[in-house]
C-alpha positions in Angstrom: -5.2 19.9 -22.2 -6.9 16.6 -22.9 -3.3 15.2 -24.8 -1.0 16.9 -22.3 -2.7 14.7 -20.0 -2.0 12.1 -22.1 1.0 12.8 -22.4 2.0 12.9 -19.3 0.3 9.6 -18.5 2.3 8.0 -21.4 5.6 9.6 -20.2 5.1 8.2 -16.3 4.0 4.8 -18.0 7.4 4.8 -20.0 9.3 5.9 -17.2 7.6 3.0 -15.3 8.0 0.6 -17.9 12.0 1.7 -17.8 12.1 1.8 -14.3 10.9 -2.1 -14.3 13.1 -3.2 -17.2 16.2 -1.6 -15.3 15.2 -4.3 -12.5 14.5 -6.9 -14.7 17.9 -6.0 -16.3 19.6 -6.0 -12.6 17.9 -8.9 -11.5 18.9 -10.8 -15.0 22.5 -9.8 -14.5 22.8 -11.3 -10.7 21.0 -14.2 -11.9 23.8 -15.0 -14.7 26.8 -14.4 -12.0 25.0 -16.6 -9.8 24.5 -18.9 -12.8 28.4 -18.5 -13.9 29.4 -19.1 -10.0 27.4 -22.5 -10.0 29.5 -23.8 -13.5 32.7 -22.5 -12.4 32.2 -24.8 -9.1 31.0 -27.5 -11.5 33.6 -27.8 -13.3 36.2 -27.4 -10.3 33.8 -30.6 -9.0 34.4 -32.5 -11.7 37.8 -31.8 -11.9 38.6 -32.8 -8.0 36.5 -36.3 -8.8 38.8 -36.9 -11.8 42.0 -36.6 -9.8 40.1 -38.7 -7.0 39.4 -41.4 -9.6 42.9 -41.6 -10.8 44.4 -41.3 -7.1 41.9 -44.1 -6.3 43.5 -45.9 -9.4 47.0 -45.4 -8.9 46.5 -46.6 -5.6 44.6 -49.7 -7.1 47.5 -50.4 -9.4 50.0 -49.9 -6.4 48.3 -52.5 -4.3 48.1 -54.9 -7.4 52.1 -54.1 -7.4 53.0 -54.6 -3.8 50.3 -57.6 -4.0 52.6 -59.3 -6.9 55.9 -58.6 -4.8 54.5 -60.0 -2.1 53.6 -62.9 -3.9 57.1 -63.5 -5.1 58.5 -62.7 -1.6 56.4 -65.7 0.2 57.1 -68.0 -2.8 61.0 -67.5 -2.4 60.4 -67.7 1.7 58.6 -70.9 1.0 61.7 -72.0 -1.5 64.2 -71.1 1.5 61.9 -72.8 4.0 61.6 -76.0 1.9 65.2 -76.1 1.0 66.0 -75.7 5.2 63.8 -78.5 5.7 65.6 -80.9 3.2 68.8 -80.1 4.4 67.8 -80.4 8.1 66.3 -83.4 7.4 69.8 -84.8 5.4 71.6 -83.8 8.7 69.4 -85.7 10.7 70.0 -88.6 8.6 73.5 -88.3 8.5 73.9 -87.5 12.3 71.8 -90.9 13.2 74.3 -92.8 10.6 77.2 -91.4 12.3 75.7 -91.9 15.6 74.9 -95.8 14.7 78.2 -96.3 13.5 79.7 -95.3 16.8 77.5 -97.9 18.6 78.2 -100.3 16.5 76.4 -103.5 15.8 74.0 -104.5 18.8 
């Protein structure tokens, strides 16, 4: 009677023991989906700030671009501005000639 007790006290410890592992078990596999969750958004993280970094660059290389044409846009304005200027100044010049020869000497 003595080991039947026993026994039984062994087989409700086991079945306790089992019961606790099947939690532990449960609770391990929810942890490791929760785990797998956090490194899938990780990586999808890490992927949206690379294509953020190269947007960011492309745009950085754009500006440098429209930067450069701008640059040659003002220095061909300045050409035609300077080249207006001269000639302006040439018709001026001529036009006061003319108009002195028409007075004549004074």
């Amino acid at each position: 009677a003595e080991v039947l007790g026993l026994q039984q006290k062994l087989d409700a410890f086991d079945y306790d023991a089992q019961q606790k592992m099947e939690k532990v078990s449960k609770a391990q596999a929810k942890a490791n989906e929760q785990i797998k969750f956090l490194l899938d958004a990780s990586e999808a993280l890490k992927r949206r700030v690379r294509e953020i970094g190269k947007a960011v660059k492309n745009n950085q290389e754009e500006a440098v671009q429209e930067r450069g044409d701008m640059a040659v846009h003002i220095n061909r304005l300045e050409t035609t501005v300077t080249a207006l200027r001269e000639d302006a100044e040439r018709s001026l010049t001529d036009l006061e000639q003319a108009v002195g020869a028409l007075r004549g000497p004074v």
